[in-house]
VORONU-104232 format. One record per atom (N, C-alpha, C, CB): x, y, z; atom name. Coordinates in nm, 3 decimals, m for minus. Last residue first. Glycine has a CB too. Layout:
+---------+---------+---------+------+
!       X !       Y !       Z ! name !
+---------+---------+---------+------+
!       X !       Y !       Z !   CA !
...
+---------+---------+---------+------+
//
This chain:
+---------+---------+---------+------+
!       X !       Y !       Z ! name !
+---------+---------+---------+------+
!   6.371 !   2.468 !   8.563 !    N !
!   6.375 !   2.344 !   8.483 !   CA !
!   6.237 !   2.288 !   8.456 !    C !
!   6.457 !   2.239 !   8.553 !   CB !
!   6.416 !   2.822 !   8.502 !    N !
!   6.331 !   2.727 !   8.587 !   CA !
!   6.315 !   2.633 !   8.461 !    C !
!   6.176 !   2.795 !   8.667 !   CB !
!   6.643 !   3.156 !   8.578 !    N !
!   6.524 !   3.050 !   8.445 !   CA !
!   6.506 !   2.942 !   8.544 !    C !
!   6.612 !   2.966 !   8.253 !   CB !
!   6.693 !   3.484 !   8.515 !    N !
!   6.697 !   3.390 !   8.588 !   CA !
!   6.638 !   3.295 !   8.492 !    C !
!   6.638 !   3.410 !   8.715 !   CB !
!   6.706 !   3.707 !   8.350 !    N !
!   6.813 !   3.694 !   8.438 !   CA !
!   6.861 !   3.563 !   8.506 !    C !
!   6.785 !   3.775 !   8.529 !   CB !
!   6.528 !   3.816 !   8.190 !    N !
!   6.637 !   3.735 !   8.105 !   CA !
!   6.724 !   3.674 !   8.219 !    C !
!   6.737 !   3.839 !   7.993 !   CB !
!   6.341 !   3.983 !   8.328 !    N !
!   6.434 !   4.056 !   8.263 !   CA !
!   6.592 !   3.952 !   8.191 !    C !
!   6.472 !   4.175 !   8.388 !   CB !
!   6.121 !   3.816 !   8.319 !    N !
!   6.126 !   3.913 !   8.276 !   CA !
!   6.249 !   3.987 !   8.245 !    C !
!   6.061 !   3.959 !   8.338 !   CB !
!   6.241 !   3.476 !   8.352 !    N !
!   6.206 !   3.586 !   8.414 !   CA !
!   6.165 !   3.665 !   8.270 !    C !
!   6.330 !   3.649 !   8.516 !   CB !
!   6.198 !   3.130 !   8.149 !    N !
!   6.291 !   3.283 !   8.199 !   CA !
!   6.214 !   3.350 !   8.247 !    C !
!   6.363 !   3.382 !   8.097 !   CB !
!   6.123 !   2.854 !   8.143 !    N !
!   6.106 !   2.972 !   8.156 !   CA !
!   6.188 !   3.033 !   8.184 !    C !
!   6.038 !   2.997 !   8.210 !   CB !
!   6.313 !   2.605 !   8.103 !    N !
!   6.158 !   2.566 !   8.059 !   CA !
!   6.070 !   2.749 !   8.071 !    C !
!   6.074 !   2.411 !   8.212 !   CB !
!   6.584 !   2.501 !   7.989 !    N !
!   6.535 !   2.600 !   8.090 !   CA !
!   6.364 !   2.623 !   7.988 !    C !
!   6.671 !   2.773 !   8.110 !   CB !
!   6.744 !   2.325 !   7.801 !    N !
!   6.704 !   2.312 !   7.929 !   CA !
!   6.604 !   2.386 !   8.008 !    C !
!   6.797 !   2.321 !   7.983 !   CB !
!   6.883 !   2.497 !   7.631 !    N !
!   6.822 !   2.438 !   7.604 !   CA !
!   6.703 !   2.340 !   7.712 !    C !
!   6.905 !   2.399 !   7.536 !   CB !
!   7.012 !   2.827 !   7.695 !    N !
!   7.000 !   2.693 !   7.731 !   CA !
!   6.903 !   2.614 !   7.721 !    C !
!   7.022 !   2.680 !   7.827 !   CB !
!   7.209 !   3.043 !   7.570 !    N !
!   7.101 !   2.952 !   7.552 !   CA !
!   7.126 !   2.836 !   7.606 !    C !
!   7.067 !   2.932 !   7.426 !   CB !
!   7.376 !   3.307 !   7.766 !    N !
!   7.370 !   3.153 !   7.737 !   CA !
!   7.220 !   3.113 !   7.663 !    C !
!   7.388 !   3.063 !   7.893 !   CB !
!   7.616 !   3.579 !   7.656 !    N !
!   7.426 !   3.476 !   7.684 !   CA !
!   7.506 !   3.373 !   7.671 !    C !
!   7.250 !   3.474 !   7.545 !   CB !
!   7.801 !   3.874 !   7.750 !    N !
!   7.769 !   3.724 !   7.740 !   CA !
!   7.640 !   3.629 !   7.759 !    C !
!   7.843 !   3.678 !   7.819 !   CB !
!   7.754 !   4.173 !   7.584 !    N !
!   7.751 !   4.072 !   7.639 !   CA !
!   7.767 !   3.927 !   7.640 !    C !
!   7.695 !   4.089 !   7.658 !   CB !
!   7.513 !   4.374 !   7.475 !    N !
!   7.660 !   4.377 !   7.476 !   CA !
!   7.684 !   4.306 !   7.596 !    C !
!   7.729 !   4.518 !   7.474 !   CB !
!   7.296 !   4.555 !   7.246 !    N !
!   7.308 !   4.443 !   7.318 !   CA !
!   7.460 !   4.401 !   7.339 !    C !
!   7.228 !   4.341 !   7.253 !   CB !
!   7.363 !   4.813 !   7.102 !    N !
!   7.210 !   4.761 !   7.222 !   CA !
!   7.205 !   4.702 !   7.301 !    C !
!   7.108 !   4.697 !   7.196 !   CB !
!   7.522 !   4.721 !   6.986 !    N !
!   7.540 !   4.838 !   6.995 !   CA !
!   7.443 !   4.899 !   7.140 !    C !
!   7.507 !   4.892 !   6.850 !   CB !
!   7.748 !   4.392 !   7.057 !    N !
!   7.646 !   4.498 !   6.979 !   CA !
!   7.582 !   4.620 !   7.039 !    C !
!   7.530 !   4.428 !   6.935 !   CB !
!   7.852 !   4.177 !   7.103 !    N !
!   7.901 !   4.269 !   7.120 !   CA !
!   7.834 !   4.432 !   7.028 !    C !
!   8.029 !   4.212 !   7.096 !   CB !
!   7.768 !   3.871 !   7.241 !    N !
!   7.788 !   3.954 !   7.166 !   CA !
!   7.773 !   4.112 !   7.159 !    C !
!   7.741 !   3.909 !   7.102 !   CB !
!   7.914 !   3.553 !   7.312 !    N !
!   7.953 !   3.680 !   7.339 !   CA !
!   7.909 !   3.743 !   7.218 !    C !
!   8.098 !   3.698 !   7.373 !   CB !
!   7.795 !   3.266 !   7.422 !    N !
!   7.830 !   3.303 !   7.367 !   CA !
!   7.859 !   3.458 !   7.413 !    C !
!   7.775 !   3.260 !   7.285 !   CB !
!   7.745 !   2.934 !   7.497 !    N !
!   7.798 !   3.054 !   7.569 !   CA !
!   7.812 !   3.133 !   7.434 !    C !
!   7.948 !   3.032 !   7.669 !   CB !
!   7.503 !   2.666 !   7.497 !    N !
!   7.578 !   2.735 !   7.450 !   CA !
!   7.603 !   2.903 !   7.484 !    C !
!   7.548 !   2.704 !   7.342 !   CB !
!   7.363 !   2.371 !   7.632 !    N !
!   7.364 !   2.511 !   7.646 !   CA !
!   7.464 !   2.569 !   7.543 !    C !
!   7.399 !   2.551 !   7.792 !   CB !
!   7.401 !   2.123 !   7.670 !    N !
!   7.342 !   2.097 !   7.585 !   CA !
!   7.339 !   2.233 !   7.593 !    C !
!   7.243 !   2.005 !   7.581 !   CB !
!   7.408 !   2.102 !   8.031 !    N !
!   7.405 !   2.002 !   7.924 !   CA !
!   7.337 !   2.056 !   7.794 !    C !
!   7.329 !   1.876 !   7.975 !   CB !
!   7.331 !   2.231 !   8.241 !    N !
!   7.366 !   2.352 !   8.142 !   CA !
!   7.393 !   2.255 !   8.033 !    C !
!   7.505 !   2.467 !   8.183 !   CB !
!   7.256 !   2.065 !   8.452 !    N !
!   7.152 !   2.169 !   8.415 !   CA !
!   7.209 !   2.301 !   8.286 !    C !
!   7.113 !   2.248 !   8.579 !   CB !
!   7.446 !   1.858 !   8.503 !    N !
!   7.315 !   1.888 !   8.470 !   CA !
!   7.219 !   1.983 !   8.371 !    C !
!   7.291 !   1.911 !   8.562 !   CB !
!   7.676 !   2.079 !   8.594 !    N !
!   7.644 !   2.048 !   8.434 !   CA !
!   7.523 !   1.928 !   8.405 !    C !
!   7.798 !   1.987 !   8.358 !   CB !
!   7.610 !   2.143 !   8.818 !    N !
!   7.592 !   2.278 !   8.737 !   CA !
!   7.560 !   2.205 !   8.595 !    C !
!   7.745 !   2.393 !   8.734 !   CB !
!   7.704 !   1.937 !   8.936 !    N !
!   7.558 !   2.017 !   8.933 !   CA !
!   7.539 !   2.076 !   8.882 !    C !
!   7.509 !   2.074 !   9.001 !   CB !
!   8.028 !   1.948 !   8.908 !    N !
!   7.916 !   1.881 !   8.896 !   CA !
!   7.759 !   1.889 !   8.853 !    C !
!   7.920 !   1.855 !   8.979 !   CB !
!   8.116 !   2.282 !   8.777 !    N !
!   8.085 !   2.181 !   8.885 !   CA !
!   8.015 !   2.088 !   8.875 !    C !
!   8.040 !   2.219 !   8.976 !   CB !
!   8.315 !   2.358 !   8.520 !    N !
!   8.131 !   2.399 !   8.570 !   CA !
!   8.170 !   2.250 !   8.640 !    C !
!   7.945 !   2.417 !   8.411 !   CB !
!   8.544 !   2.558 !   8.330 !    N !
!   8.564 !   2.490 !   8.475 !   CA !
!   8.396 !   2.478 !   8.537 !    C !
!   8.680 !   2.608 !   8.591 !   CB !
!   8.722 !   2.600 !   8.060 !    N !
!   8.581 !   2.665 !   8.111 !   CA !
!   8.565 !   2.502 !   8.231 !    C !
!   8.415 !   2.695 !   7.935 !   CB !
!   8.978 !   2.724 !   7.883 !    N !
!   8.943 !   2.642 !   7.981 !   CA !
!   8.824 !   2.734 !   8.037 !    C !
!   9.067 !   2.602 !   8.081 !   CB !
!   9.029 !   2.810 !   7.524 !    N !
!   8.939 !   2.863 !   7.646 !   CA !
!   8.906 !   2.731 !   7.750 !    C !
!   8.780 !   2.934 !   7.581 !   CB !
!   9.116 !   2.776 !   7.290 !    N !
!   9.188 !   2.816 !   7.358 !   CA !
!   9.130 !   2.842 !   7.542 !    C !
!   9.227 !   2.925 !   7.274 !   CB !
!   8.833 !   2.678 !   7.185 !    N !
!   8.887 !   2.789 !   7.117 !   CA !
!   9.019 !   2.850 !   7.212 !    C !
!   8.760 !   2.901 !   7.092 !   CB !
!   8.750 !   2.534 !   7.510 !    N !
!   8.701 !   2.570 !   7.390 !   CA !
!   8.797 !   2.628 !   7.326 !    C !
!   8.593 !   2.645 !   7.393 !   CB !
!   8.773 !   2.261 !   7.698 !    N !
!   8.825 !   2.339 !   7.643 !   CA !
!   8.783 !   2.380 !   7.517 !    C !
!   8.921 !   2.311 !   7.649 !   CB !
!   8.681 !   2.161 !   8.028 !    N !
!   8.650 !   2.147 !   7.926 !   CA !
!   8.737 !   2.297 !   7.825 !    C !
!   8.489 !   2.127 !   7.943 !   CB !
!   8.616 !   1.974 !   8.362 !    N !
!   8.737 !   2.100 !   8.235 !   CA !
!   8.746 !   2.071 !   8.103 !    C !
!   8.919 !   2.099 !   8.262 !   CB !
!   8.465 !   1.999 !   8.632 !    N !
!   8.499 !   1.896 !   8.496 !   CA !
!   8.523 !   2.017 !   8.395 !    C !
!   8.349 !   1.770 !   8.435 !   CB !
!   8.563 !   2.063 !   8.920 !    N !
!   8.529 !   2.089 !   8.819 !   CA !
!   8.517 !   1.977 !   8.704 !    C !
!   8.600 !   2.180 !   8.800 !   CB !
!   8.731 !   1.896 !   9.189 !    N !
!   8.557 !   1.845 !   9.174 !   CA !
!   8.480 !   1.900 !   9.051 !    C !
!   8.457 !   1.903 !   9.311 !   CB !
!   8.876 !   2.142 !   9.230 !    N !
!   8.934 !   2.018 !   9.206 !   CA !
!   8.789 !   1.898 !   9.168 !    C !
!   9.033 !   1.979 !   9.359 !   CB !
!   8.821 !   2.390 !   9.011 !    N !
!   8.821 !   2.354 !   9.152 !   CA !
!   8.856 !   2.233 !   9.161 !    C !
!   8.704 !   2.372 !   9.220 !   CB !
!   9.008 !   2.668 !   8.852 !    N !
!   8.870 !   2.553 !   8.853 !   CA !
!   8.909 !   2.492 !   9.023 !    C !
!   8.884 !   2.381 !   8.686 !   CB !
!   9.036 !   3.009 !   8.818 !    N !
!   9.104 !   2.829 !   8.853 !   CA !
!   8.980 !   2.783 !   8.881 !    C !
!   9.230 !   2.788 !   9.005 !   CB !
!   8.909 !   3.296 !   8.660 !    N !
!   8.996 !   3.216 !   8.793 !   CA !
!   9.007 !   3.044 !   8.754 !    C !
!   8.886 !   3.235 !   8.973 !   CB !
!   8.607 !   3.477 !   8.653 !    N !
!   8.681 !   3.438 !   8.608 !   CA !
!   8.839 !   3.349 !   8.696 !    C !
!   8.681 !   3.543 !   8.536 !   CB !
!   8.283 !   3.331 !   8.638 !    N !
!   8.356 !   3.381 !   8.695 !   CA !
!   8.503 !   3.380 !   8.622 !    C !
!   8.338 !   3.329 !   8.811 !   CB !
!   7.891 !   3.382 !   8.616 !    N !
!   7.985 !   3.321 !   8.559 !   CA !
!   8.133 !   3.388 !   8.602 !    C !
!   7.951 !   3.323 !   8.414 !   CB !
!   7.611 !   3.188 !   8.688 !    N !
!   7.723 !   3.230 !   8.750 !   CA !
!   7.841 !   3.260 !   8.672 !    C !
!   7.752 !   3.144 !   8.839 !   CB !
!   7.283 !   3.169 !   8.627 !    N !
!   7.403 !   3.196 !   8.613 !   CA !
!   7.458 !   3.242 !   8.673 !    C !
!   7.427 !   3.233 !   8.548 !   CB !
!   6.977 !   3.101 !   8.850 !    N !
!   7.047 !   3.195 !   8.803 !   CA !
!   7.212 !   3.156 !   8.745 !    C !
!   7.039 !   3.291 !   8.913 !   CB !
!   6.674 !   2.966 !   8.942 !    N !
!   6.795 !   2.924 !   8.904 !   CA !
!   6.849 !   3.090 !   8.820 !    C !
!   6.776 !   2.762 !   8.797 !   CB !
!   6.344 !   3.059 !   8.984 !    N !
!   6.461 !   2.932 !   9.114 !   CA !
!   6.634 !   2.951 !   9.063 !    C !
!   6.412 !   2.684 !   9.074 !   CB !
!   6.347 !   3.330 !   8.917 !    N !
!   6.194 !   3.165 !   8.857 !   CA !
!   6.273 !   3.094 !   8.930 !    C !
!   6.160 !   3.073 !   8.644 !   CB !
!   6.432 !   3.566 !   9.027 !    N !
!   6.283 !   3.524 !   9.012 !   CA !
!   6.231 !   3.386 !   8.984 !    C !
!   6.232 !   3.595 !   8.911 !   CB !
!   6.688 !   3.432 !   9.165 !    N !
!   6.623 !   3.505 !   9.119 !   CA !
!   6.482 !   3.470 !   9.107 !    C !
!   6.677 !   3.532 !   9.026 !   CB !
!   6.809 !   3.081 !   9.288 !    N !
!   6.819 !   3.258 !   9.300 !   CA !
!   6.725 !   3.330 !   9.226 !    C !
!   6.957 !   3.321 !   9.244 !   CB !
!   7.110 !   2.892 !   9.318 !    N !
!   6.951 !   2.914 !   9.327 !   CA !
!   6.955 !   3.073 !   9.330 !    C !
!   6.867 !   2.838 !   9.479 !   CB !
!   7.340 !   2.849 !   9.049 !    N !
!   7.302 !   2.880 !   9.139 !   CA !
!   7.158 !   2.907 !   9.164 !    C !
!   7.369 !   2.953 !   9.156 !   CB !
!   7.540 !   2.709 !   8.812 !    N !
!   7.408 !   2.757 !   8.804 !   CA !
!   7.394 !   2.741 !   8.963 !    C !
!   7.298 !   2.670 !   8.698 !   CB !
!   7.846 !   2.842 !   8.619 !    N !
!   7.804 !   2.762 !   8.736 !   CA !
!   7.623 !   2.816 !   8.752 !    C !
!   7.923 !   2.807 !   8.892 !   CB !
!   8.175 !   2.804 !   8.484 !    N !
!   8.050 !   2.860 !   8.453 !   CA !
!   7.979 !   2.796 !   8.559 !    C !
!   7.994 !   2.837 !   8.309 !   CB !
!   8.440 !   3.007 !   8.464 !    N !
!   8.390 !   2.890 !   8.564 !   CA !
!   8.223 !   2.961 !   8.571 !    C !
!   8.499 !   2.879 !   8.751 !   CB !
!   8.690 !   3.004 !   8.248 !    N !
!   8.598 !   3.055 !   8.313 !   CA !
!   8.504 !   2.970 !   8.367 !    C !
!   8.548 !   3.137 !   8.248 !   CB !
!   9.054 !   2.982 !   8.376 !    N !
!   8.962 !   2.999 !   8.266 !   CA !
!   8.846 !   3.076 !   8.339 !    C !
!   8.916 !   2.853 !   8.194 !   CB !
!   9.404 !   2.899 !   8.466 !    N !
!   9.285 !   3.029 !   8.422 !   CA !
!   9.197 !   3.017 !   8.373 !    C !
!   9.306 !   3.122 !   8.348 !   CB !
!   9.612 !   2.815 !   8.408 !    N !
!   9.520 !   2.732 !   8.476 !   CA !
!   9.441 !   2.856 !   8.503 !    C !
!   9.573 !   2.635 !   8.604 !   CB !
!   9.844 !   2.940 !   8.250 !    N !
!   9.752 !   2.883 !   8.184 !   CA !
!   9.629 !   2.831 !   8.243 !    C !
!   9.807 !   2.799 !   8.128 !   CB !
!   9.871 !   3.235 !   8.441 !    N !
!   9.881 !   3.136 !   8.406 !   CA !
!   9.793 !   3.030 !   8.317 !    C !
!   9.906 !   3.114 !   8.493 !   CB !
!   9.860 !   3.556 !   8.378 !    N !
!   9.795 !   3.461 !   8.450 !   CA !
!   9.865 !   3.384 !   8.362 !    C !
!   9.638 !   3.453 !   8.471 !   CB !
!   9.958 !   3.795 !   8.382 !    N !
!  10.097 !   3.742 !   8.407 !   CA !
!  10.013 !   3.605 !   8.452 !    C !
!  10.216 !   3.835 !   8.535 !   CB !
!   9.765 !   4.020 !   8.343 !    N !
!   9.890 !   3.969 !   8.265 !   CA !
!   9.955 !   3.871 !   8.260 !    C !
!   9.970 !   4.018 !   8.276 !   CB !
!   9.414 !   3.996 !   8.425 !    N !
!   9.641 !   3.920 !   8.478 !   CA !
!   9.721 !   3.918 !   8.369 !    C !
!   9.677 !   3.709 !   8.532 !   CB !
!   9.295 !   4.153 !   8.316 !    N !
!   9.299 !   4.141 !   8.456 !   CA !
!   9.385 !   4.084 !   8.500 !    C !
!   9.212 !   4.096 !   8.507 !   CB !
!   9.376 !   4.077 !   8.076 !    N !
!   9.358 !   4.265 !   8.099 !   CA !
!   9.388 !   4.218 !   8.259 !    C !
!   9.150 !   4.377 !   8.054 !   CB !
!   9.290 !   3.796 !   8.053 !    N !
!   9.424 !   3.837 !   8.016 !   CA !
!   9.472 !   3.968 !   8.059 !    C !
!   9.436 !   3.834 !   7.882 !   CB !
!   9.048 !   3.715 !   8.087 !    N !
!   9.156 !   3.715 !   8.172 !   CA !
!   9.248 !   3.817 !   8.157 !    C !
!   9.218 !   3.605 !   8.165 !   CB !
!   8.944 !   3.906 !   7.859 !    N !
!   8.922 !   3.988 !   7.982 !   CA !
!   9.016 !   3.889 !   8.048 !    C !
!   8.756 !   4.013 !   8.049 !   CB !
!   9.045 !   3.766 !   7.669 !    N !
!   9.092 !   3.908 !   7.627 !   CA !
!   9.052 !   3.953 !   7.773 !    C !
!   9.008 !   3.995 !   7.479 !   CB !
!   8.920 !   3.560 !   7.714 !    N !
!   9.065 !   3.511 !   7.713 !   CA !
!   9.124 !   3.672 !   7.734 !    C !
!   9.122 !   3.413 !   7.549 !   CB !
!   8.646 !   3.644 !   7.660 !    N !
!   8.683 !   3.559 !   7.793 !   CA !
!   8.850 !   3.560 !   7.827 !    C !
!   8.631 !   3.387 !   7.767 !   CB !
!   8.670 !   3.695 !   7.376 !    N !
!   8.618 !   3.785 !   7.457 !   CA !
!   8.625 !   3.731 !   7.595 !    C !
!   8.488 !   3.821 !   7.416 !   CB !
!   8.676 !   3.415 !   7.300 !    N !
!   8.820 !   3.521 !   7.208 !   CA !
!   8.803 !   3.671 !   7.337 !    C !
!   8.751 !   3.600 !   6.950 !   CB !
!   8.437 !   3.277 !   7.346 !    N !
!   8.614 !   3.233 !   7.440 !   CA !
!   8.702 !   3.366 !   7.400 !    C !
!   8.730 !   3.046 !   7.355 !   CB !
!   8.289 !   3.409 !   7.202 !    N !
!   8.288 !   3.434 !   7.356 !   CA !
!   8.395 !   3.394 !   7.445 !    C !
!   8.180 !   3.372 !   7.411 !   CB !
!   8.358 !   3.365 !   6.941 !    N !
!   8.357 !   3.504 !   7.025 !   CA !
!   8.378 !   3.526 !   7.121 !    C !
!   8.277 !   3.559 !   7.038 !   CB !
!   8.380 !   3.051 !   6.952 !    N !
!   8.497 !   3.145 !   6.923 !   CA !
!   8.489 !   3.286 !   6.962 !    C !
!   8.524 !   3.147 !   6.785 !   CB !
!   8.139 !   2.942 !   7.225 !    N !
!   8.136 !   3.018 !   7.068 !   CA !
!   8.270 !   3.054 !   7.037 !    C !
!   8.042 !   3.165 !   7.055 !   CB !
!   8.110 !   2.655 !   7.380 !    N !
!   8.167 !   2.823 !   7.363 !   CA !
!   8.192 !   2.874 !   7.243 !    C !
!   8.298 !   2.855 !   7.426 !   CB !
!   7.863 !   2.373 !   7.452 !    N !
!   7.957 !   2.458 !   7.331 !   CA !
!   7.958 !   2.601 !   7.420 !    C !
!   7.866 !   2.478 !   7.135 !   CB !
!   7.857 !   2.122 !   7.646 !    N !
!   7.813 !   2.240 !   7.644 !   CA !
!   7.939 !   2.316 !   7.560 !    C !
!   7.776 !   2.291 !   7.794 !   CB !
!   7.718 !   1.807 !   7.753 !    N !
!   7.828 !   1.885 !   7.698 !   CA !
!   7.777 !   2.023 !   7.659 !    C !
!   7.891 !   1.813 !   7.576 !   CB !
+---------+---------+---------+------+
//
């Protein structure tokens, strides 16, 4: 299982929402771990409809849509959003990830 902070859903719902007015409730965010970057594994994160094979989970008003595989490897993670002067953005901690890159981007089980 995997927590969304009230920031990061309140900051997820505020960018559907700019980008569709007119979206429907079957909107969220579709978190997903892909191969890639420096150490094997990289975040995905999107906005749109889940997939029929998602497992749908709801935070703070916030449908968040992660694929099978994905939730392996994000079990036990937390999303958050913060919005600071330096730092401005969405992280994940993930409890899981045994290294990160250099620049935060990627990580390795």
């Amino acid at each position: 299982m995997i927590k969304v902070t009230e920031s990061a859903a309140q900051k997820a719902i505020t960018l559907i929402n700019n980008n569709d007015p007119e979206s429907e409730s079957a909107l969220g965010l579709r978190m997903q771990v892909v191969g890639g970057g420096c150490s094997g594994f990289q975040y995905n994160l999107e906005f749109g409809a889940g997939k029929d094979t998602d497992k749908v989970f709801e935070f703070h008003g916030l449908k968040v849509f992660i694929d099978p595989r994905s939730t392996l490897y994000l079990a036990g993670s937390v999303l958050d959003y913060n919005d600071g002067l330096m730092d401005s953005g969405f992280k994940i901690t993930n409890p899981n990830a045994k290294n990160t890159c250099g620049c935060g981007e990627s990580f390795n089980v």
